[in-house]
N, C-alpha and C positions, 0 to 999 in steps of 0.2 A: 300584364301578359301581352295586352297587344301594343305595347311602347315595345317591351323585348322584341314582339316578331318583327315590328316596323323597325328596330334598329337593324336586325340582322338580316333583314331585306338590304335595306342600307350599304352594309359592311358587302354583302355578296355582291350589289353592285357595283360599289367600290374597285374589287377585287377582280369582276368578268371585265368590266371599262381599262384597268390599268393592265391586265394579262393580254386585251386586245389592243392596247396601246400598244402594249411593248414587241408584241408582235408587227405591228404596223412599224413601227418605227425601227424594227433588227434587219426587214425588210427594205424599209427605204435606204439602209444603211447599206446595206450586201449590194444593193442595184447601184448605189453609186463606187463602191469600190470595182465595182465588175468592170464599171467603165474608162475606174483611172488605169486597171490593171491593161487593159488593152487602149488604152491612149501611152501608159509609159512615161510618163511625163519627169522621173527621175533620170530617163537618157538624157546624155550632153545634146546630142542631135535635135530630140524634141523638144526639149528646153530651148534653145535655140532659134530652131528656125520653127517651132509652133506655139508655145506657152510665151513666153517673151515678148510680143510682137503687139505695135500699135501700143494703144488703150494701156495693157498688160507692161509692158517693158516701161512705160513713162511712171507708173504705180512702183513698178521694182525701182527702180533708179529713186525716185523720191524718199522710197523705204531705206533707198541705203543714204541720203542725206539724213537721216531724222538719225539713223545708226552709226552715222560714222563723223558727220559733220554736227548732229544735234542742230539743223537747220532746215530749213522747206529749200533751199538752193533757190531762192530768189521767183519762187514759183507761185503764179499770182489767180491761173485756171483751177488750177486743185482745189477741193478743201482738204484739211487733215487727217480726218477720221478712216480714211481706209489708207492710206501711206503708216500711218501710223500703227495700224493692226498687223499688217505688213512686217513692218519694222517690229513690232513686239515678240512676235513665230521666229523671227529672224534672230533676236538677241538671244531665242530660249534654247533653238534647234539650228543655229547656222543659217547660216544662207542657203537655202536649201528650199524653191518654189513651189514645190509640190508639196512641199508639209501646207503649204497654204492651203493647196489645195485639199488635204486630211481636215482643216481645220473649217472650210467651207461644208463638207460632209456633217460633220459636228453641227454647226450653223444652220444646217439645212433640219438636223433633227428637232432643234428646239424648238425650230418655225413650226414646226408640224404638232409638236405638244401644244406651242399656244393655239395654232387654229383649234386643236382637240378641244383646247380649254372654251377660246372663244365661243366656238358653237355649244357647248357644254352649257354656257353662261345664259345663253341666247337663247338656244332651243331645248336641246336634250343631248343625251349623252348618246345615243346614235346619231343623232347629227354631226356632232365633232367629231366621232370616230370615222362616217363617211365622209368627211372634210379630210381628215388626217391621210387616209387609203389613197383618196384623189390627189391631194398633195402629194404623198410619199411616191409615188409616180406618174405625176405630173412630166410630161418630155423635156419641157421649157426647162423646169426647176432642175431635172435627173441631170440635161445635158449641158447646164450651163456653173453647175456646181465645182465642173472640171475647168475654168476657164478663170486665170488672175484676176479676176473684178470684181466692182465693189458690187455685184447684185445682191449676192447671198447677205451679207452685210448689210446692207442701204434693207431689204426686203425682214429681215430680223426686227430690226431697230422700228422701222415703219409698223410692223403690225403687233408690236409692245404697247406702242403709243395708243391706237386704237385701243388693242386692250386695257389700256390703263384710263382711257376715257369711259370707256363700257360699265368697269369698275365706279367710277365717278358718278356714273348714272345712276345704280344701282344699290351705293354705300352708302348709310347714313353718315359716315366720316369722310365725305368727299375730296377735303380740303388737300389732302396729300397725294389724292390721285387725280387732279386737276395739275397740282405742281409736277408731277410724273409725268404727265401727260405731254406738257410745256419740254421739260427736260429730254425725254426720249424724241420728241421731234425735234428738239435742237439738235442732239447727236446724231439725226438722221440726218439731218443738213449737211453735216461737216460731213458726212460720210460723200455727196453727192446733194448739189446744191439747189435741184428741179423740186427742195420738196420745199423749200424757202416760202411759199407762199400757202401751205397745204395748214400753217394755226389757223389759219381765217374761216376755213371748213371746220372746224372741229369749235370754232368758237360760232361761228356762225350755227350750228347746231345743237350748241349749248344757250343758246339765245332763242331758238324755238323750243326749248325744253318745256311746253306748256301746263308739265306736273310741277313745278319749282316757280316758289316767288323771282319776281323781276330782278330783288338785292341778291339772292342766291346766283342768276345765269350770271350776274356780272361781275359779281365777285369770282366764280369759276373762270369766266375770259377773263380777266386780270389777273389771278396767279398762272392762268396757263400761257398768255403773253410775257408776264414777268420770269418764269422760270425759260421758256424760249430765247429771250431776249437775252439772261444771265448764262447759258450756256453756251452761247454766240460769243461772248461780249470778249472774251481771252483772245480769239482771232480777229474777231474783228478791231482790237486794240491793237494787234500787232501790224495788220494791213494798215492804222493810222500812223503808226512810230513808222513806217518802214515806207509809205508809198504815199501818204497824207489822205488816205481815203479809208473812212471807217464805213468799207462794204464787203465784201463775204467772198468773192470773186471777180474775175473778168472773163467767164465764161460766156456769160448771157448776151453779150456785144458780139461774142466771134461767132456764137451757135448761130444766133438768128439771123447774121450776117452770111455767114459762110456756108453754111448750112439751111435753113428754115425757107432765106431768101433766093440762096443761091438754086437750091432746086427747084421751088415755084419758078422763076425765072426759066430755068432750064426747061423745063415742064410744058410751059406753055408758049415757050419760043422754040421748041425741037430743036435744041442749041446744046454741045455737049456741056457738061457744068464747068468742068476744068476751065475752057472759055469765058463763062458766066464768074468764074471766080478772078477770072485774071483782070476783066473788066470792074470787077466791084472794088479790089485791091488800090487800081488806079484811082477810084473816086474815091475810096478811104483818103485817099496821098494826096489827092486834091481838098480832100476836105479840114488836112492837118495832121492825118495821123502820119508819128515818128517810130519809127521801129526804134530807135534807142531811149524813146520817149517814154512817160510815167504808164506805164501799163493800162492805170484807172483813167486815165484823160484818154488814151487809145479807145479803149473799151466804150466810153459815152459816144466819142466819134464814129465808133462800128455801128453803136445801135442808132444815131441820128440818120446816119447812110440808111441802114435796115427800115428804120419807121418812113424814110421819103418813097421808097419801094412799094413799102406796104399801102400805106395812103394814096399812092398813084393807084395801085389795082386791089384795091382791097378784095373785090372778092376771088379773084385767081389766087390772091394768096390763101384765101379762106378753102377753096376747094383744094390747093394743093396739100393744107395742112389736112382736110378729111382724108387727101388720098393717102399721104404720109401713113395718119392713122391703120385706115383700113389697111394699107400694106400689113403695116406690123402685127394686125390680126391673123392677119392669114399666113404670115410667115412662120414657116417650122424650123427653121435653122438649118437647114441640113449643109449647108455648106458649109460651117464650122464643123459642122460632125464628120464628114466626107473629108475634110484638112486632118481631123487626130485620129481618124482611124485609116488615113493613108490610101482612100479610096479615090482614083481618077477620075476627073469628070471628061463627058467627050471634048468639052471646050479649053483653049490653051490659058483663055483669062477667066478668073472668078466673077462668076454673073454676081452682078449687084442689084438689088431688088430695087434701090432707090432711085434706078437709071430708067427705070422702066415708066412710059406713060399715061400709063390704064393698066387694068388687070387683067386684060386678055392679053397687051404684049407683056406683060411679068408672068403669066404663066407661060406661052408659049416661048419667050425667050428660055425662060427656065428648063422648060422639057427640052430644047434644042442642043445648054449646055451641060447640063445634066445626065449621069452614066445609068443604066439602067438597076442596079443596085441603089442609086443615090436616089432613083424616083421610087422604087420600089419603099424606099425607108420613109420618103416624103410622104407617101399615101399612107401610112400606115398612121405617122404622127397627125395627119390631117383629118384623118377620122376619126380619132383619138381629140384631139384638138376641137370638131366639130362638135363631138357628144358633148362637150364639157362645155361650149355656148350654148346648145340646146336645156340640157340641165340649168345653166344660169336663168334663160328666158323662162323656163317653163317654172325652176323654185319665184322668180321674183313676179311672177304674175297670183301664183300662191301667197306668199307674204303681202303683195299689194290685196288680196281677197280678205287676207286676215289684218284687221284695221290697228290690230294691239300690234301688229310687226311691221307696219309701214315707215315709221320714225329709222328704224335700223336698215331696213333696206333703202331707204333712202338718201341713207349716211354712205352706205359701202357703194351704191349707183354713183354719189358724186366725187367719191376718192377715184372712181375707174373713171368716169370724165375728165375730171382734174389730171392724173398720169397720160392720159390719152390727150390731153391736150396739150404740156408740156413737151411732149415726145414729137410733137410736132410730125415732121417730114422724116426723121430717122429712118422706120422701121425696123428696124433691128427686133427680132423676137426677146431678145432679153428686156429688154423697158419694158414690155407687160409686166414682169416678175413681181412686182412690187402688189397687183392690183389681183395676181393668180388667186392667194387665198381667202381674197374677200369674195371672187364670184364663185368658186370650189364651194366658199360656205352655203351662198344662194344655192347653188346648181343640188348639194348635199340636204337641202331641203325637200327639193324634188324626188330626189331617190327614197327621203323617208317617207314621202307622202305616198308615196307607190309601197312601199313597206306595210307601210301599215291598212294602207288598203287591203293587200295582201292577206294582212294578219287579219283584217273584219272577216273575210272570206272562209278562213278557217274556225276562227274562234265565235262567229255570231255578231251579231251588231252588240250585243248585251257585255261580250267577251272585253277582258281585259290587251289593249294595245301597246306593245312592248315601243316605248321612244314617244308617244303621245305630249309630253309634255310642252307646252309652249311656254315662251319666255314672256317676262311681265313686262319688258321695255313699249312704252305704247309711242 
C-alpha cells in the first residue's frame, strides 16, 4: 500500500513538473516569435541591410559554399559546425535566413529542458523548473535568438556536454558518458573554437572526483580526450591535406592580435584602435606575414607579434582583458535591438562599448548616444540583468554553505571564468550566452531557498517542504 501511494506520488510529480515545463517552455517559445514578428526578418530590406551583416553574412556565404560548392571556400577562421547547420535549413527550406532564425527558437527550447533536467539532476525539480522560467526569458538568450549566429548552437551543444558529464558522475555505467562528454565538446568546437581548451576543465574535475579510485578519474580523462580528439580529427585532417597544418583554425592569431591586443593598446594609449590596428598590420609585415601566404604560418606570426605586446605590458593587458570582461557583464545589447526594431538613437554613429575607457565613459558615452526609448529599454534589461547576478551570488554562497554541493558549484564557477576569459576584450553581450544557464541554475537555487523558507512559515518547521531535496554530487 505504501509502494502504491509513493508511486503515485511519483507519477503526479512527474506530471505537475512536465505540465509546468511545458508551460514554460510554449512560453519562451511565443516571447521569441513576438520578437521575429516585429524584427521581420523575412523582408528583403531586413535581410539585407540588418540580418546579413558582419559575423552573420560571412556564416550565410560559408552555408552557401558547403550548399552549392560542397567546400569551406578556402576558409581557414571558421570552424564548420554552424556554416554547416546553416547549410542543412537551407537544403531542407531554401535559402531562406530567417527559417534559421525558427530553427534558433527551437534551439533555444531544448536548452531550457536540459537546464530543467540539469537542475532536476542536481537539486530538485523546482530548481530546474526556476532555472528553465529564468532562462525562458533570459533578455541576452530572448534577444539574440533573432540574430544568424552560432550562440544558440555553440550554447546547446556546450551545456549537453556538461550534462552528459553530470550523468558520468552519477552513473554506475559512466563509460559512455565520459565518451559523450568528449564528443559533444568536440561538436562545440567546430561550432566556435574559444571552447577548444574547455576538456581540460571537465578533466580537470574528473581528476578531483575524490568519490572514484584514481584508475577510474583516468580512465574517464582518456575516453573523454580520446572521443574530443576523434571528433576534431575529420577537420583537422583536412586543415593538414589543404594548408599543411593539423590545427582547428587561425582565429586565435587575428583575435588576439587584432582584437585582445589592439584594444589594450588602444585603451591605455587613448589612441583610437583603427590606428593601433594599422600599426600592428605593419609589424605583422615586418615580421613576415604574407597576405597570399599559408594562412597557418600567418596566424603563428600574428600570435608571436601579439605575445611580444603582451610580455612588454603584461599587466595593462591583464587589466584591459578584466575590463573587456566586465564590459560584457554589464552590456544589455540594446544596440542590436534598437537596429531590428528600427529605433533611432540620438547619435549618427553606433556607440561601441569596446571604445570606451572605463565605465563611467561607456556609460555616459552611452546615455549621450542613445534615444530615450533605447535607455528606457536599457534600464529595464539591467535590472533584470542585475537580479540575475545577485541570485547567482547569493545561490553560490548557499551551495558553498552546503559542502555536498561545493564540487558542482565549483565546476559551473570555473566554465563562467574560463568563457570570461576567452572573451577577452570583446564585450559583446552575446559571449555570456554560453555560461547564462550555469549561473540561472546557481541564482535558481537561491529563489528555492527563499521558497522554501516560505513554505517552513506556513507549514511549521515539522511541515513537509515542497523542492527540499538536495543533490548527492559532493
Amino acid at each position: 500500500m505504501a509502494t502504491s501511494q509513493f508511486t503515485d506520488r511519483r507519477i503526479g510529480t512527474w506530471f505537475t513538473d512536465s505540465r509546468t515545463l511545458g508551460c514554460i517552455l510554449a512560453a519562451a517559445f511565443a516571447v521569441r516569435m513576438a520578437i521575429l514578428l516585429a524584427y521581420s526578418p523575412w523582408t528583403a530590406s531586413v535581410e539585407s541591410g540588418t540580418l546579413l551583416r558582419n559575423d552573420a553574412l560571412g556564416y550565410h556565404e560559408l552555408a552557401l559554399c558547403i550548399l552549392n560548392d560542397h567546400s569551406f571556400c578556402g576558409n581557414t577562421i571558421r570552424t564548420p559546425g554552424y556554416p554547416a547547420f546553416v547549410a542543412l535549413i537551407y537544403a531542407s527550406f531554401g535559402v531562406r535566413p530567417w527559417i534559421v532564425l525558427l530553427a534558433h527558437a527551437a534551439l533555444d527550447l531544448l536548452t531550457i529542458a536540459l537546464a530543467f533536467r540539469l537542475g532536476q539532476l542536481l537539486f530538485s525539480s523546482r530548481v530546474g523548473l526556476i532555472a528553465a522560467g529564468l532562462l525562458a526569458f533570459d533578455p541576452t538568450s530572448v534577444l539574440n535568438s533573432s540574430n544568424l549566429l552560432s550562440d544558440n548552437l555553440f550554447t546547446l551543444v556546450f551545456l549537453a556536454a556538461v550534462y552528459a558529464f553530470v550523468r558520468g558522475l552519477k552513473a554506475p555505467h559512466w563509460v559512455h558518458w565520459a565518451v559523450a562528454t568528449g564528443g559533444l565538446i568536440g561538436l562545440a568546437t567546430l561550432v566556435r573554437p574559444s571552447a577548444q581548451y574547455s576538456p581540460f576543465v571537465f578533466m580537470a574535475f574528473a581528476l578531483a572526483r575524490t568519490a572514484w579510485p584514481w584508475r577510474h578519474r583516468l580512465v574517464f580523462c582518456i575516453l573523454t580526450l580520446a572521443a574530443f580528439g576523434c571528433t576534431l580529427s575529420p577537420w583537422l585532417w583536412r586543415n593538414y591535406q589543404q594548408f599543411d597544418a593539423a590545427r582547428l583554425s587561425t582565429v586565435q592569431g587575428y583575435n588576439l592580435l587584432m582584437w585582445q591586443v589592439a584594444f589594450s593598446l588602444s585603451w591605455n594609449s587613448r589612441t583610437p584602435v583603427d590606428e593601433i590596428r594599422e600599426k600592428l598590420a605593419l609589424e605583422a609585415d615586418l615580421a613576415g606575414f604574407r597576405h597570399e601566404g599559408n594562412p597557418f604560418a600567418n596566424d603563428q606570426i600574428m600570435q608571436r607579434v601579439a605575445l611580444g605586446h603582451v610580455r612588454e605590458h603584461p599587466f595593462d593587458f591583464a587589466a584591459s582583458v578584466l575590463r573587456g570582461v566586465g564590459f560584457m557583464y554589464v552590456n544589455v545589447g540594446t544596440s542590436h535591438t534598437s537596429e531590428k526594431f528600427g529605433w533611432a538613437n540620438r547619435g549618427t554613429e553606433k556607440f561601441n562599448a569596446r571604445s570606451a575607457t572605463s565605465f563611467r565613459d561607456m556609460l555616459s558615452s552611452g546615455v549621450q548616444a542613445k534615444s530615450a526609448r533605447v535607455l528606457a529599454l536599457g534600464a529595464v534589461l539591467g535590472v533584470v540583468q542585475a537580479a540575475h547576478y545577485v541570485m547567482f551570488g547569493l545561490g553560490l554562497w548557499i551551495l558553498l554553505r552546503r559542502r555536498r554541493q561545493t564540487y558542482m558549484a565549483a565546476l559551473f564557477v570555473a566554465f563562467v571564468l574560463y568563457f570570461s576569459a576567452v572573451s577577452g576584450v570583446q564585450a559583446e553581450a552575446r559571449y555570456r550566452m554560453p555560461v547564462i544557464p550555469l549561473y540561472l541554475l546557481i541564482g535558481a537555487v537561491a529563489l528555492d531557498e527563499w521558497l522554501r523558507r516560505k513554505d517552513r512559515r506556513h507549514a511549521g518547521k515539522d511541515g513537509a517542504v515542497p523542492g527540499a531535496r538536495v543533490g548527492r554530487i559532493k
